[in-house]
VMD Tcl script that draws the C-alpha trace (Angstrom):
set ca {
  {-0.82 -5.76 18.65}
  {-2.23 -6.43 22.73}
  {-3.53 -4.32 24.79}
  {-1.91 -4.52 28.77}
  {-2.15 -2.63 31.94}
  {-0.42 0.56 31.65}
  {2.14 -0.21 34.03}
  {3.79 -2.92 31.86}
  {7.05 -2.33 30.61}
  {9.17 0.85 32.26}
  {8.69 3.20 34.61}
  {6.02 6.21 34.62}
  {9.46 8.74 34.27}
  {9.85 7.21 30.79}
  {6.69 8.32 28.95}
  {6.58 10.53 26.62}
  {3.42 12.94 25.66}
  {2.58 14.03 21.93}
  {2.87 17.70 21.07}
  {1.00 20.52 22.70}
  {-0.85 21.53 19.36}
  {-1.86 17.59 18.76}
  {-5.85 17.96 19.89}
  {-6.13 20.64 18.37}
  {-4.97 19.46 15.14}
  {-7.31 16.26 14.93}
  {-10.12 18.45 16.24}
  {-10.54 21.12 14.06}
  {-13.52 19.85 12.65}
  {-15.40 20.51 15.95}
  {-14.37 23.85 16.27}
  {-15.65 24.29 12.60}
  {-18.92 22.81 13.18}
  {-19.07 24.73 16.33}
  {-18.28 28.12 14.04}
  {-21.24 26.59 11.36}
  {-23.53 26.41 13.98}
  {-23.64 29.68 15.86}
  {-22.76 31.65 12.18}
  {-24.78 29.70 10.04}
  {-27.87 32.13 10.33}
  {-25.83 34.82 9.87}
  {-23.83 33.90 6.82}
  {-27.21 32.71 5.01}
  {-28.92 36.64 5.79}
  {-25.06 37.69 4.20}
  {-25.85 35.83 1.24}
  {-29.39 37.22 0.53}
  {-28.55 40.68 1.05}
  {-29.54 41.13 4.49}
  {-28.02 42.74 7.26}
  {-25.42 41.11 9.46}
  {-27.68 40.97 12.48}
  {-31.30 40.33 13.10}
  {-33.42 42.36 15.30}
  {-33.99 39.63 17.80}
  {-30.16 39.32 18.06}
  {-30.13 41.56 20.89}
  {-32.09 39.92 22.83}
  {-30.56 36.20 22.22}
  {-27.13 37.90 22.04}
  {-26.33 36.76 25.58}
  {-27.53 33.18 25.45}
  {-25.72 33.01 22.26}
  {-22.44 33.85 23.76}
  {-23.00 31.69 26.99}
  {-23.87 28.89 25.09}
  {-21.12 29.56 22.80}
  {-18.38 30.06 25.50}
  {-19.40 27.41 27.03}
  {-19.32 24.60 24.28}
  {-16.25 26.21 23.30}
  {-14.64 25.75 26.72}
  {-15.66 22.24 26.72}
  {-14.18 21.41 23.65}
  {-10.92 23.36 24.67}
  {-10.99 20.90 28.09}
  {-11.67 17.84 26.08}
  {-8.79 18.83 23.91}
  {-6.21 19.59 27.14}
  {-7.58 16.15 28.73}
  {-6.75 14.53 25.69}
  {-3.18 15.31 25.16}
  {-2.45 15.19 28.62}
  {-3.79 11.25 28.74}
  {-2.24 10.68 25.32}
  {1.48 9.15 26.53}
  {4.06 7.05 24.84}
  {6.70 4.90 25.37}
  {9.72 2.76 23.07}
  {11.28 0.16 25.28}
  {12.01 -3.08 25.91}
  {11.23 -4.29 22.31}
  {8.03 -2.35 22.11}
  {6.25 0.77 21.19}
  {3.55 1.57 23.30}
  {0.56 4.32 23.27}
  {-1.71 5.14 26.13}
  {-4.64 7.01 25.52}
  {-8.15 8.11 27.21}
  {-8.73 10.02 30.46}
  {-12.37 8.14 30.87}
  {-11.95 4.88 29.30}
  {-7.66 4.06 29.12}
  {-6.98 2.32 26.68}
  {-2.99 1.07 25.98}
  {-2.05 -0.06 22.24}
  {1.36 -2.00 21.53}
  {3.29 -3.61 19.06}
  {6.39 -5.38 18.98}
  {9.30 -3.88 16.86}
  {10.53 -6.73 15.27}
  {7.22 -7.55 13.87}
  {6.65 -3.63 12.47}
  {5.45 -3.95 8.96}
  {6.11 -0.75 7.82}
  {6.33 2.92 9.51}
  {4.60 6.18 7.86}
  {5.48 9.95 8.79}
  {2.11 11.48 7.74}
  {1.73 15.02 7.56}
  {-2.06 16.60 6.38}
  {-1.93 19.95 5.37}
  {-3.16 21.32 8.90}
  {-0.32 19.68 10.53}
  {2.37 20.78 8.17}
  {1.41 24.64 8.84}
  {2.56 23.96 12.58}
  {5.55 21.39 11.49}
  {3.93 18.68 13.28}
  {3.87 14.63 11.99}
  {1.98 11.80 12.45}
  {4.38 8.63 12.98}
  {2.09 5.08 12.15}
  {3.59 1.98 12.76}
  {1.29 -0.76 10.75}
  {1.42 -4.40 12.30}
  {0.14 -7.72 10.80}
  {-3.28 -7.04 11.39}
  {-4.69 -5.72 8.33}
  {-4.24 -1.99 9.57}
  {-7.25 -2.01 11.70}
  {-5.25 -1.95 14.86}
  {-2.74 0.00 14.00}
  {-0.25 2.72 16.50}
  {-0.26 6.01 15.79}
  {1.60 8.63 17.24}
  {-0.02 12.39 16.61}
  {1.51 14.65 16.39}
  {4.83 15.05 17.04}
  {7.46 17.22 15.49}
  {8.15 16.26 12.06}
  {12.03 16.08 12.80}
  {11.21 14.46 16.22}
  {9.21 11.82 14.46}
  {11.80 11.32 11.90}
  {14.52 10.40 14.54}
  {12.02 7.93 15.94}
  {11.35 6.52 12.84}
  {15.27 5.79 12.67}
  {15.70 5.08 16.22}
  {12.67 2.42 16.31}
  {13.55 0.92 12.22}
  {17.74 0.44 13.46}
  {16.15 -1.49 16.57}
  {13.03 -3.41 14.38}
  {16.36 -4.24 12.08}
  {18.68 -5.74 15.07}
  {20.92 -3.39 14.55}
  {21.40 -1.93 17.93}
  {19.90 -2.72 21.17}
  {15.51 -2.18 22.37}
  {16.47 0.40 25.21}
  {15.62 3.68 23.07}
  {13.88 5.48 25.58}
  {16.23 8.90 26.50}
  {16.42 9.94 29.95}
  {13.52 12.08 31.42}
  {16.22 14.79 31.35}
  {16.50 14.97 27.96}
  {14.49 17.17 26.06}
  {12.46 16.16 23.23}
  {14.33 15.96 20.09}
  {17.94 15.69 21.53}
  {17.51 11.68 21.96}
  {20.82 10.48 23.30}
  {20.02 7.20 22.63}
  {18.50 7.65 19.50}
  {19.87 5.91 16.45}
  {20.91 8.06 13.15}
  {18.25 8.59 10.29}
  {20.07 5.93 7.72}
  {21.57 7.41 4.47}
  {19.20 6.87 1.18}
  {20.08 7.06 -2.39}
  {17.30 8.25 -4.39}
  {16.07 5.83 -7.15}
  {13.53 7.07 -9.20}
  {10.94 10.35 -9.29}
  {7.92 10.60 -11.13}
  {7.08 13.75 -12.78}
  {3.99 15.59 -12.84}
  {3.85 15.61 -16.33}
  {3.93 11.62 -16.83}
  {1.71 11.30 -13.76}
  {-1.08 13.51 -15.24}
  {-0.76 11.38 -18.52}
  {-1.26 8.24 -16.72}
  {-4.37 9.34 -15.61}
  {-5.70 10.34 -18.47}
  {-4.94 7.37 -20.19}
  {-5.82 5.23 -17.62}
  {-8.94 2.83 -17.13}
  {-11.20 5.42 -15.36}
  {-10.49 7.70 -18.74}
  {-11.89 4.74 -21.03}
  {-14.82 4.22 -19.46}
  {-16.04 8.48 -18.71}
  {-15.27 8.86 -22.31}
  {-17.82 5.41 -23.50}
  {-20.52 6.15 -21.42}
  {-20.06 9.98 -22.61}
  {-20.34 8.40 -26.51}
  {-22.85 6.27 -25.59}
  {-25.24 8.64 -23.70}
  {-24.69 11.10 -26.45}
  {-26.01 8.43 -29.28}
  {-29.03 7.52 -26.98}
  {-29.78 10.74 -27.23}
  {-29.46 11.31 -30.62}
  {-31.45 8.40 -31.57}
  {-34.29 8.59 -29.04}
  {-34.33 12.54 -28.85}
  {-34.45 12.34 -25.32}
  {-31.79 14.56 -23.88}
  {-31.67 12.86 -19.94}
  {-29.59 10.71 -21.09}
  {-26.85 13.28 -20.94}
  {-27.75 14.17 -17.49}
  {-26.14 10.95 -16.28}
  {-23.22 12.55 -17.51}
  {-23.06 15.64 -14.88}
  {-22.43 13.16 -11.84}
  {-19.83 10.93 -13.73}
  {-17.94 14.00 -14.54}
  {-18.00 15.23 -10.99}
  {-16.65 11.66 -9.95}
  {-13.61 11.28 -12.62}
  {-12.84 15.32 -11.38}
  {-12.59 13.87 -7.93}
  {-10.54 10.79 -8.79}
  {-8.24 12.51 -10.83}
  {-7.51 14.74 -8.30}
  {-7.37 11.85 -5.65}
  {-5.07 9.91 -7.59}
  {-2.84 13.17 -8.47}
  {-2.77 14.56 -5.23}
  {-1.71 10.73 -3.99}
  {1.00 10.59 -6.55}
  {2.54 14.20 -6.76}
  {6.15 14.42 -6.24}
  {6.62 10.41 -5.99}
  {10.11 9.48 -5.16}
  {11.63 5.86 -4.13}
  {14.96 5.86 -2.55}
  {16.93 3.18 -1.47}
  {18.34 2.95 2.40}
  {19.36 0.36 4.58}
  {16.36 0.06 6.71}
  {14.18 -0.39 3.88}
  {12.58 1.37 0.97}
  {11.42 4.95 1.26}
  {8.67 6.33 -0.65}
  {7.64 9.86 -0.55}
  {4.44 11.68 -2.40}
  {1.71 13.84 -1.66}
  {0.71 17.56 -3.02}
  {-1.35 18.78 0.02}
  {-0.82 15.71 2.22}
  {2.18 14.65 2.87}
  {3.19 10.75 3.49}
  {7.17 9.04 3.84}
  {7.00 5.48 4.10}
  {9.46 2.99 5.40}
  {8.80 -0.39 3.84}
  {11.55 -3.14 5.70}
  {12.90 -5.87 3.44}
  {11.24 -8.83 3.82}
  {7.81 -7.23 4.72}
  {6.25 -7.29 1.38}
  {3.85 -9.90 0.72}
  {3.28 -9.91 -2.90}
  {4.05 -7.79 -5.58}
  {2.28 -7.06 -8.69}
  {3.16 -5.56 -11.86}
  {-0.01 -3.91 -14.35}
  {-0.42 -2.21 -17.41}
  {-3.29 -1.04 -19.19}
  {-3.51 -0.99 -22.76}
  {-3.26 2.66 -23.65}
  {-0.47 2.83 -21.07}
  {1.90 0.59 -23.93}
  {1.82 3.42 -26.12}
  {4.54 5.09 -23.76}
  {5.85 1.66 -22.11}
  {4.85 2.60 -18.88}
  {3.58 0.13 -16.10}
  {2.25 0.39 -12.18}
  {3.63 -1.33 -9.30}
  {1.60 -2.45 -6.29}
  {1.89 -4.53 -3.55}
  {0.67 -6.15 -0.28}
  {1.87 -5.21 3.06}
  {0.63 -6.86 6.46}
  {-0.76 -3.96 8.22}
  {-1.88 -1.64 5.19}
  {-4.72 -4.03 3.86}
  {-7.55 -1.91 2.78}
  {-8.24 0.09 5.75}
  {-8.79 3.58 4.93}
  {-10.12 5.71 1.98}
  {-9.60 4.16 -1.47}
  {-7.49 7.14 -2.74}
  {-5.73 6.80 0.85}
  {-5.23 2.66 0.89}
  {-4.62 2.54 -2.68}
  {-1.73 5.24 -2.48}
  {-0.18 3.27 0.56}
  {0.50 -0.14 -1.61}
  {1.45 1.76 -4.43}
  {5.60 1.23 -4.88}
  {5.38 3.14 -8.29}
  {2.49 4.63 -9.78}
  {3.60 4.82 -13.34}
  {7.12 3.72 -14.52}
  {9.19 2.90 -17.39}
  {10.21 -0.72 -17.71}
  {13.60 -0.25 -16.09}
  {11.96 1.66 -13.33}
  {9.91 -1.05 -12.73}
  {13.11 -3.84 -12.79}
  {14.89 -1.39 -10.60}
  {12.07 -1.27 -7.82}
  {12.30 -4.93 -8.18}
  {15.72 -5.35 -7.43}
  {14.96 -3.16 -4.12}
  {12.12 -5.49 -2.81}
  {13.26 -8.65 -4.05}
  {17.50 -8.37 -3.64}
  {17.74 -11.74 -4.06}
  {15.65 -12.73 -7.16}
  {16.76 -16.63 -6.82}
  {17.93 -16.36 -10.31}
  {21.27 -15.80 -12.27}
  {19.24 -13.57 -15.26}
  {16.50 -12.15 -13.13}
  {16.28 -9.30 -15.88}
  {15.78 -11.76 -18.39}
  {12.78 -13.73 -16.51}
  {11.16 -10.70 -15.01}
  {11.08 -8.68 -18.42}
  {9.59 -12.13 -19.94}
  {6.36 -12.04 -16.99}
  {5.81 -8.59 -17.98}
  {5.91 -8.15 -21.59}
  {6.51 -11.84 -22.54}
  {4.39 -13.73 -25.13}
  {4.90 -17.96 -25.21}
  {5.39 -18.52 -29.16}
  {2.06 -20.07 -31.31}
  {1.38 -23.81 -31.87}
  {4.31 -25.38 -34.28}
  {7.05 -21.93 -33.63}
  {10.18 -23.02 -32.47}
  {10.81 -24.26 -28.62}
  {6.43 -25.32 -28.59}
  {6.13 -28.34 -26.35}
  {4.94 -31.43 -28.67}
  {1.57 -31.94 -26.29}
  {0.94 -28.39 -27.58}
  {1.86 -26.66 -24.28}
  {3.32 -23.55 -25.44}
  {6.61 -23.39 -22.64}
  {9.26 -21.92 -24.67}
  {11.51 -22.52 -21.93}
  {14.48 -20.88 -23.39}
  {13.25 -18.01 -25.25}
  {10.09 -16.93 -22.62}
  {11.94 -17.21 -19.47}
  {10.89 -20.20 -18.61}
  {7.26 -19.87 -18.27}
  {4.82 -22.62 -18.66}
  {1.34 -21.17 -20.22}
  {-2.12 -22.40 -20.74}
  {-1.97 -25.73 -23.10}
  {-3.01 -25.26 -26.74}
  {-6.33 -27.44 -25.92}
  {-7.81 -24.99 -23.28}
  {-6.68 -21.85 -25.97}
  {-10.97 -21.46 -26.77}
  {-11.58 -20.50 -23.24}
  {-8.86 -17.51 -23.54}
  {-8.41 -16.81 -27.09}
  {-6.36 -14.19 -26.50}
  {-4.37 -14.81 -23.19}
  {-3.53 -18.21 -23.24}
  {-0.07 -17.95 -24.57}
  {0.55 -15.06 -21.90}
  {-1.01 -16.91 -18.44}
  {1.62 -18.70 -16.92}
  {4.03 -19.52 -14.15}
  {7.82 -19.75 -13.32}
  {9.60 -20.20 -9.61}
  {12.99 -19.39 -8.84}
  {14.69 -20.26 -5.78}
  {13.11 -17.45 -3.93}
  {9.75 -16.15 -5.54}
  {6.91 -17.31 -7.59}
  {5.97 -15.75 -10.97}
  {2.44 -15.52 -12.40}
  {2.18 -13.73 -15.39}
  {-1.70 -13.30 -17.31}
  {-3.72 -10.82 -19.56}
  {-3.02 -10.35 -23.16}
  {-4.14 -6.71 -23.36}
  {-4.23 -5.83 -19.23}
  {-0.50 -7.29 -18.60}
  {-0.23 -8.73 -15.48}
  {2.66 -9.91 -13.06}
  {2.47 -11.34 -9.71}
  {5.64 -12.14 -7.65}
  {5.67 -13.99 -4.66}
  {8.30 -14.53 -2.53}
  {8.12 -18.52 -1.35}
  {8.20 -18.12 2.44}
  {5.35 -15.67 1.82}
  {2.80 -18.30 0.57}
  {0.27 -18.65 3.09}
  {-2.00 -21.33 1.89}
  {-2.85 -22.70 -1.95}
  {-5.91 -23.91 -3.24}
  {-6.85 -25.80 -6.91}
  {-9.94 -24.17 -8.72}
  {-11.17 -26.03 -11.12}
  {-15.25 -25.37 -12.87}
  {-16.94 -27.74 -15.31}
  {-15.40 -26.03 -18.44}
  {-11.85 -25.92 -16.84}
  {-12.49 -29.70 -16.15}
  {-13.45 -30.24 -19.87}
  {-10.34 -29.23 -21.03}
  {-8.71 -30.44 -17.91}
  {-6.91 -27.05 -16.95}
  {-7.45 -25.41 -13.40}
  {-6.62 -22.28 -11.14}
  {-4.05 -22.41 -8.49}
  {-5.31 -19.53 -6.02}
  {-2.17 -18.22 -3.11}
  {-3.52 -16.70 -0.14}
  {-1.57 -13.92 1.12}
  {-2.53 -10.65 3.52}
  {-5.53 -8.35 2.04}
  {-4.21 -5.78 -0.32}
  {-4.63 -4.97 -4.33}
  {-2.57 -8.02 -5.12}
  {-4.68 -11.50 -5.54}
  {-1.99 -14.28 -7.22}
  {-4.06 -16.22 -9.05}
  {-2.82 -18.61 -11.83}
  {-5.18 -18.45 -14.24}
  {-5.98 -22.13 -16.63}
  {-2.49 -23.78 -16.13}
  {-3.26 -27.63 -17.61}
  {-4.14 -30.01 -14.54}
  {-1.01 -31.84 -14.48}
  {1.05 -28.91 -14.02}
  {-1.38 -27.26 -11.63}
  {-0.80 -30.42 -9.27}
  {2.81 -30.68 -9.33}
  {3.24 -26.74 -8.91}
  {0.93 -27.21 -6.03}
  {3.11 -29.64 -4.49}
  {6.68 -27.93 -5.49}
  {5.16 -24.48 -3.74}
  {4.34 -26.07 -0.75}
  {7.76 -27.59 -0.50}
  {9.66 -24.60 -1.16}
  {7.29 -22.41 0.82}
  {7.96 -24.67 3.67}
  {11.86 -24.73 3.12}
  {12.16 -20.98 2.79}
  {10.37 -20.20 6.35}
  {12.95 -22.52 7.65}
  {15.55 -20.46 6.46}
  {14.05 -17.42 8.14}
  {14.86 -17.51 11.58}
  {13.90 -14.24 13.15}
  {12.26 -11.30 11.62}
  {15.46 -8.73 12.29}
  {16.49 -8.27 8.85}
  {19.85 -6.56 9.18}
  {20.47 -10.22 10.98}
  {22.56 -12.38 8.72}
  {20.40 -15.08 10.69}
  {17.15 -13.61 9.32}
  {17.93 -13.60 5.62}
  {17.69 -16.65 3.32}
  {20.27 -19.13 2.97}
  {22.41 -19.79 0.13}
  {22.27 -22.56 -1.35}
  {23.91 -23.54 -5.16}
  {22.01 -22.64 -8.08}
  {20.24 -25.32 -9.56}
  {16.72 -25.05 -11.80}
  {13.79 -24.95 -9.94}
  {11.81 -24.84 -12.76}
  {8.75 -27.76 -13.33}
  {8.49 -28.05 -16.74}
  {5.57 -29.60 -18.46}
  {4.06 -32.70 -17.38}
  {2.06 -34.24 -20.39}
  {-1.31 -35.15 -19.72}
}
mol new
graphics top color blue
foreach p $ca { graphics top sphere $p radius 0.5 }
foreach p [lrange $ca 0 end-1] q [lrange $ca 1 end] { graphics top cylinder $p $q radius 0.2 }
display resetview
């Protein structure tokens, strides 16, 4: 993202303004207020039984409406200033978006380094068919373009036109003649074809939630406000439960507006997710964009085998509501196991692995076998190489500082990602790809250096996902530190540009051989 004069790049004939209706779509909340505020007294004198007007409103009746008109014309001026400053351009390798009729203002980003591109549509704009287009950069979303509103087909054939030239597949000069009119882009590319992958249904959705973590915890401090009660005869303990249940109301309804109608599809210029009751949102995720990828499931979720699927994208970071930022790096919100392997196969298509079925299922539901099964290390490192996909877990000597997970945290690398499996009742996967590792850094406290274990912490872009392997034994720790670094070094070598329809772009094959570290013994 820079900001430059507004004279860079083509010529003044070749921007393009948003639609008509745009101001008045991201300003209807001033009109609103304006409405509260000159009907406010009346609607109150409604409620009580009163009479629409007051006697006194004939004599204020004129002020009223002068002072009425009058905001209201400046807010209609504002509005026609604002679209007509509002101007954009795709050329020459960028996207660009001037804005401001006071203080100009020009935003761009380069196409090649486009994260990920949204067509967002809010309820308002849906009514009048318009869309918001985002393009999200590397810079944690703060910074990011946005293009509102244009016409949802119109911003769906820039969405193509810009992804096919992000991609390398044809050439940066997208701009159509001044000639053209909008929507009939001669030089626009073709909306890719998509093969849908996966839906969610309502039904399953609405179970998740209900099941989920938020559910667990209403429903304790419900039990536990009602005993307090019961045993101290003071019922205001159960007004602390008025406010909760106004909360999990408005997170369920967050979380299944988010989630309603989820589909994945599969296209060439990248994965396209759709959802949203009220809102609408289609995102375009590029290969090779994602950052990290994690895999969760909460305990009541294993009665059905389901399992959630988020991930980090440079650009979406946590800008924006919860419900909204949390929806964004969502790839599935609740899945079946070979859902979850098949979104997998979309954002990692080249696993590094000849049985990446085998390894993956093994960091998601995989145990390491107890001291003195068959395949347990002799130093009593539990790395059932064989049998648990070749994860190496917490040694047997650390197992009193994780009673339970010990057998589950681990790690495995293939020749293109890292895996980090942990949690023995909240499963947990993390998958990163090696020329995604930013930085790595040993934690190690004085109980971890007791039993001589540590945490290997990867730094990646902000997002839900935080890849953290959790008590490895300290040999291990320092030789995977070294091995990652090496790898993570050799991959980015590999990548030459960031066009990734370019053979040049994509990793480099080289023969399959095990990357795996097994054990060192201490």
């Amino acid at each position: 993202m820079a900001l430059t004069p507004e004279g860079t790049g083509a010529g003044d004939a070749d921007w393009l303004r948003v639609h008509p209706a745009s101001p008045f779509v991201r300003g209807w909340v001033a009109l609103a207020a304006l409405l509260f505020f000159f009907g406010r007294d009346t609607f109150e004198r409604l409620l009580q039984g009163g009479p629409v007007f007051d006697e006194s409103f004939a004599g204020r009746a004129p002020w009223l409406l002068l002072g009425g008109g009058t905001l209201l014309l400046l807010t209609v001026i504002g509005f026609v200033l604002s679209w007509y400053f509002t101007r954009y351009q795709v050329a020459e390798g960028y996207v660009r978006v001037n804005t401001g009729f006071l203080f100009k203002q020009q935003r761009q980003a380069r196409l090649d380094r486009v994260q990920a591109i949204d067509v967002v549509q809010p309820f308002l704009a849906r009514i009048f068919g318009l869309a918001e287009l985002r393009f999200e950069v590397a810079d944690a979303g703060e910074s990011a373009v946005h293009l509102s509103y244009l016409r949802a087909d119109e911003a769906r054939q820039l969405r193509a036109t810009i992804l096919a030239s992000a991609s390398g597949a044809v050439g940066s000069s997208l701009l159509p003649s001044p000639a053209v009119e909008p929507g009939q882009r001669e030089a626009g590319a073709a909306e890719a074809p998509e093969r849908t992958v996966l839906t969610v249904p309502p039904s399953r959705l609405l179970g998740s939630l209900l099941l989920s973590e938020q559910s667990v915890a209403i429903v304790a401090g419900g039990i536990a406000s009602v005993m307090l009660s019961a045993i101290t005869e003071n019922r205001s303990f159960t007004v602390f439960l008025i406010p909760a249940a106004i909360g999990l109301v408005a997170a369920y309804w967050n979380s299944f507006n988010h989630g309603y109608n989820f589909t994945a599809a599969d296209s060439p210029d990248g994965l396209r997710l759709r959802y949203g009751l009220l809102d609408t949102r289609a995102q375009t995720l590029p290969p090779g964009r994602i950052q990290a990828v994690k895999i969760s499931q909460p305990p009541l979720w294993r009665l059905f085998g389901w399992y959630r699927v988020q991930v980090n994208v440079a650009g979406y970071g946590v800008a924006g509501s919860a419900g909204e930022g949390t929806a964004r790096t969502t790839l599935l919100p609740v899945g079946s196991l070979t859902e979850v392997l098949e979104v997998l196969s979309l954002v990692i298509p080249d696993p590094g692995t000849p049985e990446p079925g085998k390894i993956f299922t093994a960091g998601i539901a995989g145990l390491a076998p107890a001291a003195g099964a068959p395949g347990t290390g002799s130093s009593g490192s539990a790395d059932r190489q064989d049998d648990d996909g070749g994860f190496v877990t917490t040694p047997r000597r650390a197992r009193f500082l994780a009673p339970l997970g010990w057998r589950r945290n681990g790690f495995t690398a293939t020749q293109t990602a890292l895996l980090l499996r942990s949690g023995r009742w909240w499963r947990n996967l993390v998958v990163v790809p090696h020329q995604r590792t930013q930085s790595m850094a040993l934690q190690q406290g004085p109980l971890a250096r007791r039993f001589r274990v540590a945490d290997l912490i990867l730094h990646t872009t902000a997002g839900p996902v935080s890849p953290r392997l959790i008590q490895a034994g300290l040999d291990e720790a320092r030789t995977l530190l070294e091995a990652q670094s090496a790898r993570a070094r050799a991959a980015r070598k590999r990548q030459k540009n960031e066009h990734w329809m370019d053979p040049a772009a994509g990793p480099a094959q080289t023969p399959a051989k095990n990357t795996q570290e097994g054990p060192h013994h201490g």
